[in-house]
TIGUVO-836714 format. One record per residue: residue in three letters; x negated, y negated, z of N, C-alpha, C in turn; residue number from 1. Coordinates in pm, 1 decimal. Layout:
r;nX;nY;nZ;caX;caY;caZ;cX;cY;cZ;k
Ala;X;Y;Z;X;Y;Z;X;Y;Z;NUM
...
END
This chain:
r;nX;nY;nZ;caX;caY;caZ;cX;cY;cZ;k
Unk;-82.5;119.5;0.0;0.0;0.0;0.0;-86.9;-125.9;0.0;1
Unk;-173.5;-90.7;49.9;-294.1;-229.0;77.8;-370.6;-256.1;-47.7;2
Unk;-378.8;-159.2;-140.7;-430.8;-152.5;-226.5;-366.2;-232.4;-340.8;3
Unk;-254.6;-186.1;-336.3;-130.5;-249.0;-400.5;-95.5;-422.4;-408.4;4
Unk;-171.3;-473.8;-297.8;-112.0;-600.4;-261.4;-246.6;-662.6;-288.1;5
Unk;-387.5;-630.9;-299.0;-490.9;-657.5;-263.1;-560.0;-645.2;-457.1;6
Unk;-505.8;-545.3;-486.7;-560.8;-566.1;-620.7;-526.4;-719.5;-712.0;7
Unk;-358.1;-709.7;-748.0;-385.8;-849.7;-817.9;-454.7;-991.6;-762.9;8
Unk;-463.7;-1010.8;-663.7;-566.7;-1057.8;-604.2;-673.0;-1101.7;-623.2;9
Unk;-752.1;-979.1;-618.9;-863.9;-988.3;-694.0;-912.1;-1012.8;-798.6;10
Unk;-824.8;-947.6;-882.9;-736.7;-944.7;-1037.3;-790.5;-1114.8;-1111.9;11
Unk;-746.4;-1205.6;-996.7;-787.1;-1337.1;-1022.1;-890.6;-1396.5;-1017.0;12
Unk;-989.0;-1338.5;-934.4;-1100.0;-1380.6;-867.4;-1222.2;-1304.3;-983.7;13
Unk;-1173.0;-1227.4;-1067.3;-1270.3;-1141.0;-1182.8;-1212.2;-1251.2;-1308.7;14
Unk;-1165.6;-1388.8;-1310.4;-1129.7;-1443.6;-1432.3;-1201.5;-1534.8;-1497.1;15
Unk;-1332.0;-1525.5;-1349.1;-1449.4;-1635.4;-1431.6;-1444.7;-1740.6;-1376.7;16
Unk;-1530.9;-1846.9;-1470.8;-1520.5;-1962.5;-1529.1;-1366.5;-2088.8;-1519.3;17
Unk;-1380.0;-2154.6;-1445.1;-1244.6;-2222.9;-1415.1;-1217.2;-2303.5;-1557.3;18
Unk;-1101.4;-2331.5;-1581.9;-1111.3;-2391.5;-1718.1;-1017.6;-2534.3;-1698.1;19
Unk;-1033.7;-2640.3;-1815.8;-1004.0;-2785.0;-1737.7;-853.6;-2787.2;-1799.3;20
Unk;-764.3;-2863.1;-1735.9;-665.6;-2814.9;-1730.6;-553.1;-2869.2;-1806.8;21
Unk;-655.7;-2986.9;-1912.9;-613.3;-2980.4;-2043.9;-732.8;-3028.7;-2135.3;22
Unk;-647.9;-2945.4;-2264.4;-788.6;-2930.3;-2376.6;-845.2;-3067.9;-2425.2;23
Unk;-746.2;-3153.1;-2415.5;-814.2;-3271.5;-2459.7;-886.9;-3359.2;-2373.2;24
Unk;-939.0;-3322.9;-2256.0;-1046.6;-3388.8;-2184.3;-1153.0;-3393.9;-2246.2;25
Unk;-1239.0;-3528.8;-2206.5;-1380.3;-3504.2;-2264.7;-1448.3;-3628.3;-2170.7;26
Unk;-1551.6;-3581.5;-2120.7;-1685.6;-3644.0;-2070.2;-1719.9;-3762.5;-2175.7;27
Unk;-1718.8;-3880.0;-2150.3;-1816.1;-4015.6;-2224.5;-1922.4;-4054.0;-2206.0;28
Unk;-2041.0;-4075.6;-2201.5;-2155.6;-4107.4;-2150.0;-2164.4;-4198.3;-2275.5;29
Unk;-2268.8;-4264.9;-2198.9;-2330.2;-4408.8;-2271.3;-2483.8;-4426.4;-2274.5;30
Unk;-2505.1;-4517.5;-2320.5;-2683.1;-4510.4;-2325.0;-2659.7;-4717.6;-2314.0;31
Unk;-2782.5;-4723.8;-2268.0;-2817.0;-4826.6;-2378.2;-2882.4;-4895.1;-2458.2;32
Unk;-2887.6;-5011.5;-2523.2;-2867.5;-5044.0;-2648.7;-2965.7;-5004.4;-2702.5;33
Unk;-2956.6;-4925.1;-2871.4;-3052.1;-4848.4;-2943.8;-3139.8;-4765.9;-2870.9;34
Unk;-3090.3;-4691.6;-2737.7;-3111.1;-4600.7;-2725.3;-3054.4;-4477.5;-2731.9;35
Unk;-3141.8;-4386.2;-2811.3;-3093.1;-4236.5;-2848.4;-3086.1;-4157.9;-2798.3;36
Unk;-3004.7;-4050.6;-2731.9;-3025.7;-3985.6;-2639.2;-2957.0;-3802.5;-2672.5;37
Unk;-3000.9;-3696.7;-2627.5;-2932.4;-3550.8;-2662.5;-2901.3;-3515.3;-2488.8;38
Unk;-2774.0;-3496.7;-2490.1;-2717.7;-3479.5;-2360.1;-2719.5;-3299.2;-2371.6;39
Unk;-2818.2;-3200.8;-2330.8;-2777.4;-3081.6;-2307.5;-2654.7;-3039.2;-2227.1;40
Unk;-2646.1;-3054.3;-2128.9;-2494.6;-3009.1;-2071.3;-2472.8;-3136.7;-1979.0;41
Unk;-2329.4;-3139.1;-1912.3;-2281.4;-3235.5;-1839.6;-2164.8;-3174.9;-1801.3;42
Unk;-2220.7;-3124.4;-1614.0;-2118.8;-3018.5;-1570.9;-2002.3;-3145.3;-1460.0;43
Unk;-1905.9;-3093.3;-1453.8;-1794.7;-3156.4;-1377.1;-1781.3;-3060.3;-1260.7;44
Unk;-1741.6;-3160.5;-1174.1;-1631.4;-3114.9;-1031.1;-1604.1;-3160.2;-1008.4;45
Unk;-1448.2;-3113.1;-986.2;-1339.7;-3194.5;-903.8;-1287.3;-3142.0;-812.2;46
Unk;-1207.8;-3307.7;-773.0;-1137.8;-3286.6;-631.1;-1120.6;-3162.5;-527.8;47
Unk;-1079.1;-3035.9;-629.8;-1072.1;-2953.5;-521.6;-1213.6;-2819.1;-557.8;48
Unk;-1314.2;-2953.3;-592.4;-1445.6;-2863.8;-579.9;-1451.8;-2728.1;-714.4;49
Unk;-1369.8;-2749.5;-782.0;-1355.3;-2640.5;-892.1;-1509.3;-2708.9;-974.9;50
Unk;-1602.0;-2642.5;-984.7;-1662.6;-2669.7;-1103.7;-1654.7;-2636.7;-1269.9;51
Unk;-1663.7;-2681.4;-1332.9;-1636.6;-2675.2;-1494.1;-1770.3;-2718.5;-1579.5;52
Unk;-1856.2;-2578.7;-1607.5;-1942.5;-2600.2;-1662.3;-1945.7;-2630.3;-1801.9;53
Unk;-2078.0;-2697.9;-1880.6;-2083.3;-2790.3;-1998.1;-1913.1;-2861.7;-2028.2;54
Unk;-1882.7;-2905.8;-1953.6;-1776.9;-3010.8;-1982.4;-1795.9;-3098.8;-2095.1;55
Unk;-1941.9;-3135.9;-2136.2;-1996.3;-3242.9;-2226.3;-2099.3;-3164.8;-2258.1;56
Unk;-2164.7;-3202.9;-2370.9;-2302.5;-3179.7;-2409.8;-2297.5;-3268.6;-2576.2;57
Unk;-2394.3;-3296.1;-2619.2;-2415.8;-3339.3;-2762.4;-2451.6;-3511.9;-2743.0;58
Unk;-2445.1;-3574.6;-2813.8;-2518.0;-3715.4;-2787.9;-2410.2;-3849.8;-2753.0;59
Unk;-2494.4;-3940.6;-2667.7;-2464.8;-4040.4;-2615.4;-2407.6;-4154.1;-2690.5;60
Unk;-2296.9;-4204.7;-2665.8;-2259.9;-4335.5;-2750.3;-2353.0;-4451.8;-2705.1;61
Unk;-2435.0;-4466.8;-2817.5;-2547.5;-4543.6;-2804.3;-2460.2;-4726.9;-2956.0;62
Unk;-2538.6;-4826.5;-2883.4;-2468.8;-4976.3;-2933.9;-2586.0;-5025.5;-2990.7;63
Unk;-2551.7;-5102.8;-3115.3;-2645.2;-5122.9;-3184.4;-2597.3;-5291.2;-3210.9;64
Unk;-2593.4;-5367.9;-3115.3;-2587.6;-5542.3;-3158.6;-2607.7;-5605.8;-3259.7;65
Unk;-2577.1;-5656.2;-3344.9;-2581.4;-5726.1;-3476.1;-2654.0;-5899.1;-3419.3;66
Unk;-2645.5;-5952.2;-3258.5;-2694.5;-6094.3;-3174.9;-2818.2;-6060.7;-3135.7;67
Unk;-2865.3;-5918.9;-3126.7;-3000.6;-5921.1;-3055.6;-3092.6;-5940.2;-3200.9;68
Unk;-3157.4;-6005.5;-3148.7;-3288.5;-6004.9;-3289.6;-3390.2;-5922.3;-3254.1;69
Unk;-3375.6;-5843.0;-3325.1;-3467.8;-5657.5;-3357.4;-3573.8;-5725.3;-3371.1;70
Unk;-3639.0;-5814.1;-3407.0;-3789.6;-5837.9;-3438.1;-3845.5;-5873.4;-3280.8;71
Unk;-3788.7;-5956.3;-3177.5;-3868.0;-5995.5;-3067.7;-3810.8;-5857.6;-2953.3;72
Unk;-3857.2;-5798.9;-2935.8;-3831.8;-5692.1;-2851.5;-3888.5;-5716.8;-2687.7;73
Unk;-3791.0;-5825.5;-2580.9;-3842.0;-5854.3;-2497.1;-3846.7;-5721.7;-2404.4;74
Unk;-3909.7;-5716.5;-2348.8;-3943.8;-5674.0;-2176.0;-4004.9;-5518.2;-2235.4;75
Unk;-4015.3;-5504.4;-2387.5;-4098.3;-5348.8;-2396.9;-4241.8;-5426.5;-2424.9;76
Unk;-4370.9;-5324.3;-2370.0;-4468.3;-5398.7;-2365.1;-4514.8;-5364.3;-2537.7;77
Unk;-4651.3;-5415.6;-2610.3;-4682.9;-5459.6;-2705.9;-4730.3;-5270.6;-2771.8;78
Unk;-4774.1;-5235.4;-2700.3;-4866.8;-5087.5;-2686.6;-4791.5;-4993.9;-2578.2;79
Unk;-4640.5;-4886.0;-2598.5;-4647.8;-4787.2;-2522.1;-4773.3;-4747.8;-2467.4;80
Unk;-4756.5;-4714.7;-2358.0;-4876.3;-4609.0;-2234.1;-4853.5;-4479.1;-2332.8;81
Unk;-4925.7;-4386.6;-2366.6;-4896.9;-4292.6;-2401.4;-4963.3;-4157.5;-2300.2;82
Unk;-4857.7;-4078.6;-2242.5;-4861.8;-4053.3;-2152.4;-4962.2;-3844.7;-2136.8;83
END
């Protein structure tokens, strides 16, 4: 009888991977400006601690200003350090 009550149960607990709980969610990430970036994974948890792995992965919405003038490139120095 215990067996009986105890299997589907478990039944649930062998289903994995929690899944988000609608398909059209999606992770946004940003960069910034003219910077390029490859996001390997970008795991979520929520509220009730469920984690949801690669929620995101693939690249950053990166902004490309048409006001900044590309030729004076302040605050990067003249010569990267190359590391």
């Amino acid at each position: 009888m215990l067996a009986a009550v105890l299997l589907p149960w478990l039944a649930g607990c062998a289903n994995g991977a929690h899944r988000l709980p609608y398909d059209s969610w999606r992770l946004g990430l940003g960069t910034p400006n003219y910077m390029d970036v490859w996001i390997e994974t970008a795991d979520a948890v929520d509220v009730r601690e469920r984690v949801f792995r690669r929620a995101m992965s693939g690249i950053g919405s990166t902004q490309h200003p048409k006001d900044i003038d590309s030729t004076d490139p302040r605050g990067w120095p003249e010569q990267p350090e190359v590391a």
